[in-house]
VEXDREN-2710 file (C-alpha; in Angstrom, 1 decimal):
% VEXDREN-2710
k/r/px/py/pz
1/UNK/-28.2/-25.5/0.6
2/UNK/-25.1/-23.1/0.7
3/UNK/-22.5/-25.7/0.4
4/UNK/-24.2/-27.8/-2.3
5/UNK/-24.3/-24.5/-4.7
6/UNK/-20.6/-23.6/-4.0
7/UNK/-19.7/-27.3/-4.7
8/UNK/-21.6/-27.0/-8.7
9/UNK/-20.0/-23.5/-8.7
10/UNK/-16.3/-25.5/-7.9
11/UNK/-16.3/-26.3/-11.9
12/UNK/-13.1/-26.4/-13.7
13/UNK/-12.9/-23.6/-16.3
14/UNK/-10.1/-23.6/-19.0
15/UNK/-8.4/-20.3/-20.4
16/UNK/-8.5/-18.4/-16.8
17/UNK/-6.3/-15.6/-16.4
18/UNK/-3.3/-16.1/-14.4
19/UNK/-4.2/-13.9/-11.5
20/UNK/-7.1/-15.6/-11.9
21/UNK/-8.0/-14.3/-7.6
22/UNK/-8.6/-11.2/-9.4
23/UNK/-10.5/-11.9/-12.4
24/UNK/-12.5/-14.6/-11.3
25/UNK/-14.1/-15.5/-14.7
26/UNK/-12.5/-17.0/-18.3
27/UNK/-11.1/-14.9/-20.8
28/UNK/-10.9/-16.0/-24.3
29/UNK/-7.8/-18.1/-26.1
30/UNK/-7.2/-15.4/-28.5
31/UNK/-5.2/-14.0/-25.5
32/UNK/-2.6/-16.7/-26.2
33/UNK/-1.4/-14.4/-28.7
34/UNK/2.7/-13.7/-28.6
35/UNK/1.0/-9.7/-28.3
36/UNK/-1.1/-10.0/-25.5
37/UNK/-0.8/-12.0/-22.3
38/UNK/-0.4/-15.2/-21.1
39/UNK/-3.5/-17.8/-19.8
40/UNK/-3.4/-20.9/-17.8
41/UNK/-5.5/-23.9/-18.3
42/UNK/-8.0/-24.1/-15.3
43/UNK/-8.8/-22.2/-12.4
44/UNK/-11.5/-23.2/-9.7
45/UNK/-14.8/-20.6/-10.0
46/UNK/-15.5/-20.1/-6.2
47/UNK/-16.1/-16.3/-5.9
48/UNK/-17.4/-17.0/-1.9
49/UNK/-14.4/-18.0/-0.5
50/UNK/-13.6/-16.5/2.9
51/UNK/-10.2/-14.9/2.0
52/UNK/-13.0/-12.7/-0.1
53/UNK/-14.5/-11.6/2.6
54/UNK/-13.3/-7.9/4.2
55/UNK/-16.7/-8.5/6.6
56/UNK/-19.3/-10.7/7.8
57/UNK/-20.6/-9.3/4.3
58/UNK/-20.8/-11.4/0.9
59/UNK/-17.1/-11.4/-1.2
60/UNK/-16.8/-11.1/-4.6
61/UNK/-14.6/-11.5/-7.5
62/UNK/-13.2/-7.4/-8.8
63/UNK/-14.9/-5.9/-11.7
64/UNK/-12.8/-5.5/-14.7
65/UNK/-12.3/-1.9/-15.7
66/UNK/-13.1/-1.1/-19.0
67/UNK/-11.9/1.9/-21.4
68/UNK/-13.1/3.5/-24.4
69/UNK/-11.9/3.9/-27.7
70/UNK/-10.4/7.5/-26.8
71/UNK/-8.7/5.3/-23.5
72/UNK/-10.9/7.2/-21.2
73/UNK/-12.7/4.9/-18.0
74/UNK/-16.0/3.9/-18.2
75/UNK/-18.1/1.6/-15.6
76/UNK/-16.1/-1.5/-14.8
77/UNK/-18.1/-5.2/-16.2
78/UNK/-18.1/-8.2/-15.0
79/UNK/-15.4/-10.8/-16.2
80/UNK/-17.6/-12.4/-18.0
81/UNK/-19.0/-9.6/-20.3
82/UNK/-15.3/-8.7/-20.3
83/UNK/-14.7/-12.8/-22.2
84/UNK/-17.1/-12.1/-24.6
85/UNK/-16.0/-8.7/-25.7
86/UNK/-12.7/-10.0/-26.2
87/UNK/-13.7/-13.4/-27.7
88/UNK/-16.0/-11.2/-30.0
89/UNK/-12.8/-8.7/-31.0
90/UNK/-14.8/-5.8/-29.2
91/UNK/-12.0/-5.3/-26.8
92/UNK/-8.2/-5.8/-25.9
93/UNK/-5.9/-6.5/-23.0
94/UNK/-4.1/-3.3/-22.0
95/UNK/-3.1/-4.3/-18.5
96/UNK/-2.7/-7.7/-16.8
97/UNK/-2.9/-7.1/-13.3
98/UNK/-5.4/-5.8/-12.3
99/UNK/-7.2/-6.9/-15.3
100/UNK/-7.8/-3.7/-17.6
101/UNK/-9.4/-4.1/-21.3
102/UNK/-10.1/-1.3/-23.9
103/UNK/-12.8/-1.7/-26.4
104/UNK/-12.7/-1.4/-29.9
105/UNK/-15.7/-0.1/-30.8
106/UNK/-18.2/2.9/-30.0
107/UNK/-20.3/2.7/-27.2
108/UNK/-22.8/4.5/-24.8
109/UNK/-21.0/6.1/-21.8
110/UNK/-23.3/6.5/-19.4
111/UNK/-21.8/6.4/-15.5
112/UNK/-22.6/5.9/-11.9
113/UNK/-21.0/8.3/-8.9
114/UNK/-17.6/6.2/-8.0
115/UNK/-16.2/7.2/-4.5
116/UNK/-12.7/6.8/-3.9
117/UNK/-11.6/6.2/-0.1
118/UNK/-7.9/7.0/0.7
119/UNK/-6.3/5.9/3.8
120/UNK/-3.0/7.8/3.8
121/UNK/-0.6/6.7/6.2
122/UNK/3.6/6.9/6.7
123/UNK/4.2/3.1/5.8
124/UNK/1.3/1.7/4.3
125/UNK/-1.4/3.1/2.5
126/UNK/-5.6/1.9/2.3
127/UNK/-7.5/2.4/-0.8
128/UNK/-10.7/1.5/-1.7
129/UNK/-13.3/2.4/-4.7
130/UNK/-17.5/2.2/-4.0
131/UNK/-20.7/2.5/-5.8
132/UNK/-23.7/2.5/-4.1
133/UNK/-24.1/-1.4/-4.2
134/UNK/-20.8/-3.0/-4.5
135/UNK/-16.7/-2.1/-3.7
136/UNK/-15.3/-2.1/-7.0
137/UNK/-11.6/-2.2/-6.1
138/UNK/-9.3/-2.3/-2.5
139/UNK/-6.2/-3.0/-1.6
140/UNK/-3.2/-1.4/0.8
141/UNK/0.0/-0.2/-0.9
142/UNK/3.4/-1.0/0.9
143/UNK/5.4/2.7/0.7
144/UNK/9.2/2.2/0.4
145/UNK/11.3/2.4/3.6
146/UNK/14.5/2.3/2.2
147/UNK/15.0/5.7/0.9
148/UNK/16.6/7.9/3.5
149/UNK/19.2/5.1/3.6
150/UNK/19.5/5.6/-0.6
151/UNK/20.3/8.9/-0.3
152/UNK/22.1/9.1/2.9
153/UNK/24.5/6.2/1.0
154/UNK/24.5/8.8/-2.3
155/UNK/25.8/11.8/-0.2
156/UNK/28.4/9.7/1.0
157/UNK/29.7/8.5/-2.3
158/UNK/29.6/12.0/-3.6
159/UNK/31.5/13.6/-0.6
160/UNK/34.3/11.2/-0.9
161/UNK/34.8/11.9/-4.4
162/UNK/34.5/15.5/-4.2
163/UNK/37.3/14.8/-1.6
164/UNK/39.6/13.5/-3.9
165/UNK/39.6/17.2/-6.0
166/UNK/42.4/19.6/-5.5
167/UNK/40.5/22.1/-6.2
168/UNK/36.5/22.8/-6.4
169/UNK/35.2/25.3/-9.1
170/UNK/33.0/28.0/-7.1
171/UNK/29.5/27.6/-7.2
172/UNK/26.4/29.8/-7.3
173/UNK/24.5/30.3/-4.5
174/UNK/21.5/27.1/-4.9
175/UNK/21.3/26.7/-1.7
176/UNK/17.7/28.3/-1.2
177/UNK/14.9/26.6/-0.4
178/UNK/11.3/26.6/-2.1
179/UNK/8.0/27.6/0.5
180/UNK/6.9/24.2/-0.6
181/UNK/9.9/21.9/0.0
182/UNK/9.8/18.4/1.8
183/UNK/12.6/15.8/2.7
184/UNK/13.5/13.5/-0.1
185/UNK/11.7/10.9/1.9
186/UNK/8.5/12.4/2.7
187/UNK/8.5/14.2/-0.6
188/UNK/8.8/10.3/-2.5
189/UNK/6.1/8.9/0.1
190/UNK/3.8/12.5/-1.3
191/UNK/4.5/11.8/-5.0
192/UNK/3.5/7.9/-4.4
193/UNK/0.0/8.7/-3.2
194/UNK/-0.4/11.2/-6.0
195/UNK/0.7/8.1/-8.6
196/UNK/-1.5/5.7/-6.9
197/UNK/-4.8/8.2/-7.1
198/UNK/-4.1/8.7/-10.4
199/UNK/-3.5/5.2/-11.7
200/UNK/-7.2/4.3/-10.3
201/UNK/-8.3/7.7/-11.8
202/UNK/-7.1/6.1/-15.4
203/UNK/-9.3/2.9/-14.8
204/UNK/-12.3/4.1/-13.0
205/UNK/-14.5/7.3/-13.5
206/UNK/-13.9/8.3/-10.2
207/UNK/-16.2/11.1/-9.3
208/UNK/-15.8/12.1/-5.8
209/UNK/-12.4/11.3/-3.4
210/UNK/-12.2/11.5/0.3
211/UNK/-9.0/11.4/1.9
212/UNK/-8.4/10.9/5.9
213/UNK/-6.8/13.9/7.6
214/UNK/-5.1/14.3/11.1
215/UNK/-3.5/17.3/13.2
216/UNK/-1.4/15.7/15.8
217/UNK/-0.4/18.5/18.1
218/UNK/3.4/16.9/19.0
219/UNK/3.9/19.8/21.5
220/UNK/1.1/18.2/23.2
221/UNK/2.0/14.1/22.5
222/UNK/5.0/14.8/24.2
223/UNK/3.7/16.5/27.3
224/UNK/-0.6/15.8/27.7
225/UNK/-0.3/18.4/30.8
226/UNK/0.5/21.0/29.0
227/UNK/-2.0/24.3/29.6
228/UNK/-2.5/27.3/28.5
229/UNK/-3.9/27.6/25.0
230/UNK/-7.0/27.0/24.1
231/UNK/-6.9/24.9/21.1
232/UNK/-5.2/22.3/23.2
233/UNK/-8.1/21.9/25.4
234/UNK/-11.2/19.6/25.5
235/UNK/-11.4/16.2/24.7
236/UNK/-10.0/15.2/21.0
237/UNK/-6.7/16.2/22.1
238/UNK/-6.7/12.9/24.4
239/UNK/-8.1/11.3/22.3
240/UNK/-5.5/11.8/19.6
241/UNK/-2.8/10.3/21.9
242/UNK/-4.7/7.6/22.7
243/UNK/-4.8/7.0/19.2
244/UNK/-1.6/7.6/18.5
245/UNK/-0.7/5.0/21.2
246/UNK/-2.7/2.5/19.9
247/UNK/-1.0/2.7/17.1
248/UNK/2.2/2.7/18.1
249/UNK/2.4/-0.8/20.1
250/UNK/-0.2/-2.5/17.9
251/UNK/-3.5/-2.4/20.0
252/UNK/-2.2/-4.9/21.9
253/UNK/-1.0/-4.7/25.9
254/UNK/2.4/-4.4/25.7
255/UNK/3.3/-6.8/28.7
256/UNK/0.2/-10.0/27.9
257/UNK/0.5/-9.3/24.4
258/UNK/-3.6/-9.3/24.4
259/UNK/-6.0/-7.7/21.9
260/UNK/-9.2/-7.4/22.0
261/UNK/-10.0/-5.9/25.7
262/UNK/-10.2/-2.8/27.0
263/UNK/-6.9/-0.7/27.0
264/UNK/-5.5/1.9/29.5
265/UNK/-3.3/5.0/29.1
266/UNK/0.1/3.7/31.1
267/UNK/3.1/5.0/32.5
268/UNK/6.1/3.1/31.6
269/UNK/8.0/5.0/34.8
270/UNK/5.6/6.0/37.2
271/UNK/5.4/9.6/38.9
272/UNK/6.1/8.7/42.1
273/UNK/9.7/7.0/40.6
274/UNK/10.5/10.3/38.8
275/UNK/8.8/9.7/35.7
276/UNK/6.7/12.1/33.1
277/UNK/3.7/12.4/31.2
278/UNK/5.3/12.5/28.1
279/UNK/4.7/10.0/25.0
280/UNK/8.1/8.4/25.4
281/UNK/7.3/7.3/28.5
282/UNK/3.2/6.2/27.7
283/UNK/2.0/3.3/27.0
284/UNK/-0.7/1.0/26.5
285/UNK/-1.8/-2.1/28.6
286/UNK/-5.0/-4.4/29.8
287/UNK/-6.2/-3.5/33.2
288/UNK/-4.8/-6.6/34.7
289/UNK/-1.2/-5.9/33.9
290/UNK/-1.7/-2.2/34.9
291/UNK/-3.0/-3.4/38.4
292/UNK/-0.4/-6.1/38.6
293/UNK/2.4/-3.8/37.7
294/UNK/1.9/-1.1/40.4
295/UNK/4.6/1.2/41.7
296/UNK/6.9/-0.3/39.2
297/UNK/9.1/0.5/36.1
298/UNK/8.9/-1.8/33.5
299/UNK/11.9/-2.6/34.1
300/UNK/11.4/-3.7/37.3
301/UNK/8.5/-5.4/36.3
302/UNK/10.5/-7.9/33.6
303/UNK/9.8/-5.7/30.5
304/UNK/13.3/-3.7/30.0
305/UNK/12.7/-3.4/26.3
306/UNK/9.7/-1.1/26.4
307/UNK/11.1/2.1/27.1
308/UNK/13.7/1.5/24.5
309/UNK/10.9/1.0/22.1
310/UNK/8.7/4.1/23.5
311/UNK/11.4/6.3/22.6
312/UNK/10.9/6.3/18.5
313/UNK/10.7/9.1/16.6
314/UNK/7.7/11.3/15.8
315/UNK/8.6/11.1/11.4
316/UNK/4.9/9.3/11.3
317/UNK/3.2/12.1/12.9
318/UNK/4.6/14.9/11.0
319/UNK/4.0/13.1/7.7
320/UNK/0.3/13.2/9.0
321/UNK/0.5/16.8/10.0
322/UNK/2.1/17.6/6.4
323/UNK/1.7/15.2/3.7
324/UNK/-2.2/14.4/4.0
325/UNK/-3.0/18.0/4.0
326/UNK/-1.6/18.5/0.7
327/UNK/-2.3/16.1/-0.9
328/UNK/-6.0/16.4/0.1
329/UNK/-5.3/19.9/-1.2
330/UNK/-3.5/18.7/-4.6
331/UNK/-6.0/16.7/-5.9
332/UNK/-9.1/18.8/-4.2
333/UNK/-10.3/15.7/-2.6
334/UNK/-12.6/16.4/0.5
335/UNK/-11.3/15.5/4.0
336/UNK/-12.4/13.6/6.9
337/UNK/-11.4/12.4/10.3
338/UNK/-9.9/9.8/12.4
339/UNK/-12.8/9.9/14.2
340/UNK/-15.4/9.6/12.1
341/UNK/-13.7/6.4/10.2
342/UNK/-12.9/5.0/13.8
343/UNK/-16.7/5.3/14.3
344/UNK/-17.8/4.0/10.8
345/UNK/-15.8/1.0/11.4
346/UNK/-17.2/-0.1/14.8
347/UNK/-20.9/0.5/13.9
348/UNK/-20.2/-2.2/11.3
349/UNK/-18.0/-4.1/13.6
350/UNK/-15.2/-4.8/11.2
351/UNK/-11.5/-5.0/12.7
352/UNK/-9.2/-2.2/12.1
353/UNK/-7.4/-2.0/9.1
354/UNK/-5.6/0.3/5.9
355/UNK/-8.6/-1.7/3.2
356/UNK/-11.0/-1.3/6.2
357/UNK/-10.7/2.4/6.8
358/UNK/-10.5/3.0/3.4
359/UNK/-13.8/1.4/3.0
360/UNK/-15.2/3.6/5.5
361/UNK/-14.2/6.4/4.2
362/UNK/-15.2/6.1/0.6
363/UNK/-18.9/6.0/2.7
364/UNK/-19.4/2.4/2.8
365/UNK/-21.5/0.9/4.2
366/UNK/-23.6/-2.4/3.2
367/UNK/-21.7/-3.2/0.1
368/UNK/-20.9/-5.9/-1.4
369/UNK/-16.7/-6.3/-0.3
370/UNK/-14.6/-7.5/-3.1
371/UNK/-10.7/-9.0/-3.0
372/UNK/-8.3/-6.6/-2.1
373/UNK/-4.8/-6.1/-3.6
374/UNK/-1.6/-6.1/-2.6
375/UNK/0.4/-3.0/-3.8
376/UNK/4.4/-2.7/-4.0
377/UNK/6.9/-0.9/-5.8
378/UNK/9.6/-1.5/-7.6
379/UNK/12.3/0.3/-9.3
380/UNK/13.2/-0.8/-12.7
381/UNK/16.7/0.2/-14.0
382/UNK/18.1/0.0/-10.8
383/UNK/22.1/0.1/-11.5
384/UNK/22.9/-0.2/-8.1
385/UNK/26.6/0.0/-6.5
386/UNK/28.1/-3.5/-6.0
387/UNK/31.5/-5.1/-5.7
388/UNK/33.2/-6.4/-8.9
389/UNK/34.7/-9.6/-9.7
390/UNK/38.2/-8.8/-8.0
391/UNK/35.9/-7.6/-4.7
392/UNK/36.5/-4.1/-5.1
393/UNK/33.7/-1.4/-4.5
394/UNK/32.1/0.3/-5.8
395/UNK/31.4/-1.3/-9.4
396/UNK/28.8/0.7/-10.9
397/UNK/26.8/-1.4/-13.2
398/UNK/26.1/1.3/-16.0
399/UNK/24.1/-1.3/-18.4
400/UNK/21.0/-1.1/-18.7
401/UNK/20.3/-5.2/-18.7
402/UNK/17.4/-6.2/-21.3
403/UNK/15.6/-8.1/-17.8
404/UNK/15.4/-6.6/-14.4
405/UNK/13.9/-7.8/-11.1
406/UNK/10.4/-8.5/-10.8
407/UNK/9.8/-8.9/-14.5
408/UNK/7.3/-11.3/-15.4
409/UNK/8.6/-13.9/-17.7
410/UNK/7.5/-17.3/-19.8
411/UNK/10.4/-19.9/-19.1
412/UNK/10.2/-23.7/-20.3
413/UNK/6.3/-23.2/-20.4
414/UNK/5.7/-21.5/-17.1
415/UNK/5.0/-18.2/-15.8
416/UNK/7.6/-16.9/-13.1
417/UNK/9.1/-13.1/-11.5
418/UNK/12.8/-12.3/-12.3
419/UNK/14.5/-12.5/-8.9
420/UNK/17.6/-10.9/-10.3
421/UNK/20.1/-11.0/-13.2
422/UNK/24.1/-11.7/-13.6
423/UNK/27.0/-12.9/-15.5
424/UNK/26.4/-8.9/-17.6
425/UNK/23.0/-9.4/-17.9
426/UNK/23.3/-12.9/-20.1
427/UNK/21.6/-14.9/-17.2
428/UNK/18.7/-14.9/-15.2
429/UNK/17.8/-16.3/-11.6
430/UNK/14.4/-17.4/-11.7
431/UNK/11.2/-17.3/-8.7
432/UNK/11.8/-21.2/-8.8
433/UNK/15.3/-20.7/-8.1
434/UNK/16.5/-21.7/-11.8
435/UNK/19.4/-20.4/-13.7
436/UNK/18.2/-19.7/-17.6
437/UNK/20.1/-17.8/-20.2
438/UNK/18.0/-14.8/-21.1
439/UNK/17.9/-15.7/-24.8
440/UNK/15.8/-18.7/-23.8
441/UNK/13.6/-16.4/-21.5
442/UNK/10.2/-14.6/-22.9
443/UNK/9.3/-11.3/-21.6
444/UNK/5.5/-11.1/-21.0
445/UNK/5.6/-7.7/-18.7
446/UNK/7.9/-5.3/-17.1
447/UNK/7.8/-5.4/-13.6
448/UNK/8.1/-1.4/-12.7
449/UNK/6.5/1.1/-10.8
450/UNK/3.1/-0.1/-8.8
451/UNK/2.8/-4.1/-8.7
452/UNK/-0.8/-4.8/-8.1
453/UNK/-0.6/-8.8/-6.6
END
């Protein structure tokens, strides 16, 4: 009965937004409009597909958030109301991905309590928005890792060129330090949680945002045996750096490369050979391996590479320690624990995960899971440093060029991403791989700041 109703919901429907994944429903041809955005012919309807599905629980095609008049949120609507207002001129595009419209006219406001999960983390980062029925919106957001690099590159430029001075003027003393400073780095990774909270803010009426904190004790990670104080003691301190382990090397048993089975607390070097119970030399493997491997060192046991990789830094654990704090703090979002999500998720026996967690925390439960996005950034006006034509560098590019990476462009009657520009800015390198002259090239949308995808 189940596959014949998918196969009469497998209709062809024309005038389908292009991230039509998101939008699931038909939008009206006035969109076609040089103003607003682009459509495409036909999409398939399935909304039950299984890369909709976070669970064992029905998928479902995102709601559309809606604003008011004033450009305030109100409840999100299903794509098709969201067709009909705009077919009727009761609404407009303001955003094409994710799919945002505005309406025209007055209307009543009333809303439902939204909960806004936040799985903050040093690389990637889990969000997800519930009502009491349904998951409105998810995704994970991809954090830049490039940035210590940008500025490490930056401070060399500028020393070499202050190098070349005969003389210096003196200076004031600038060189103090705020209570509240961070690294460039960490201070970038802070200001793009804040951005992404407050983006969803704009398009949903958020009423309530929980936000998963962590105190990893790296005293402790890097020696368990330590005694002595108090707050060190009991039994969430192991737990932590079991945690943090699991982490680490991926759930998996570092030797069989195995998931899904029990997993033991390992030494890479054992005791008896002179080795510590500090984190660099912990692992994680099945019981099997552990047996097999005995009395000796990884290396000895044909895994030479594992105490090169146990011996990464701890940057991951103080951006826990700092950056979720305040940011829980910032936006006066309530906190929770690793330990309650960790729960949450295995009562509902769903596999560990950034959307996952973030669905736990924002209290779900038995809703209905919708697609999640993919979140990246980009940095628009990027006049990066790059060797000119006689192979000299640095060229700085100081042009601002009228297309940039990632923009999202109409060329010979399709849709594609800029994947860079040259010759000054006159020509454009296409997704496709096509060369086009940018005076033949229609901008639809900037590609800049958060790409939802």
């Amino acid at each position: 009965m189940f596959e014949k109703t998918q196969q009469k919901l497998s209709g062809e429907l024309k005038n389908i937004p292009t991230d039509a994944s998101q939008v699931c429903s038909s939008v009206s041809s006035g969109l076609n409009k040089k103003e607003t955005f682009s459509v495409q012919d036909k999409v398939l309807t399935d909304t039950n597909l299984k890369e909709n599905q976070q669970s064992s629980k029905t998928g479902q095609g995102l709601r559309v958030p809606v604003l008011n008049m004033r450009g305030k949120p109100l409840m999100p609507t299903t794509p098709a109301k969201a067709r009909h207002l705009i077919k009727q001129g009761k609404a407009k595009v303001v955003k094409r991905t994710p799919f945002v419209i505005q309406l025209t006219i007055a209307t009543g406001e009333t809303k439902q309590d939204i909960i806004l999960g936040v799985d903050a983390g040093y690389s990637e980062v889990g969000f997800s928005a519930t009502t009491e029925k349904e998951e409105l919106i998810s995704g994970k957001l991809e954090l830049r890792k490039n940035v210590s690099k940008l500025i490490e590159q930056k401070r060399n430029y500028r020393r070499t060129r202050r190098s070349r001075l005969w003389h210096r003027k003196p200076r004031f003393l600038n060189r103090n330090k705020k209570a509240s400073w961070l690294a460039p780095s960490i201070q970038h990774k802070l200001d793009t949680h804040m951005r992404l909270i407050e983006k969803l803010k704009q398009w949903f009426p958020i009423t309530n945002t929980i936000i998963e904190v962590a105190n990893f004790d790296t005293q402790k990670m890097q020696n368990p045996e330590i005694t002595g104080i108090e707050y060190q003691q009991g039994e969430l301190q192991g737990y932590e750096i079991r945690e943090y382990l699991l982490d680490k090397w991926g759930r998996q048993c570092v030797y069989c490369k195995k998931k899904n089975l029990p997993l033991e607390v390992e030494h890479i070097t054992p005791k008896s050979k002179g080795g510590s119970s500090r984190v660099s030399n912990l692992t994680i493997s099945c019981r099997k391996c552990n047996w097999k491997k005995g009395n000796q060192t990884a290396e000895e046991f044909g895994f030479p590479e594992i105490q090169k990789q146990a011996k990464e830094s701890l940057k991951s654990t103080a951006f826990m320690n700092v950056v979720r704090k305040m940011l829980a703090e910032q936006i006066n979002a309530e906190e929770t624990f690793g330990y309650i999500t960790k729960y949450g998720r295995i009562k509902q026996d769903i596999e560990k995960s950034h959307v996952n967690d973030a669905f736990v925390i924002a209290d779900g439960t038995k809703q209905i899971r919708c697609k999640s996005f993919l979140v990246t950034q980009t940095r628009r006006n990027n006049r990066s440093i790059q060797i000119n034509r006689k192979g000299y560098k640095p060229s700085i590019r100081k042009k601002r060029y009228k297309l940039q990476p990632n923009d999202l462009v109409r060329y010979d009657g399709k849709e594609q991403r800029v994947k860079g520009i040259f010759n000054y800015g006159n020509w454009a390198r296409l997704s496709d791989g096509t060369n086009a002259n940018v005076k033949n090239v229609e901008l639809i949308c900037y590609g800049k700041g958060l790409q939802f995808s």
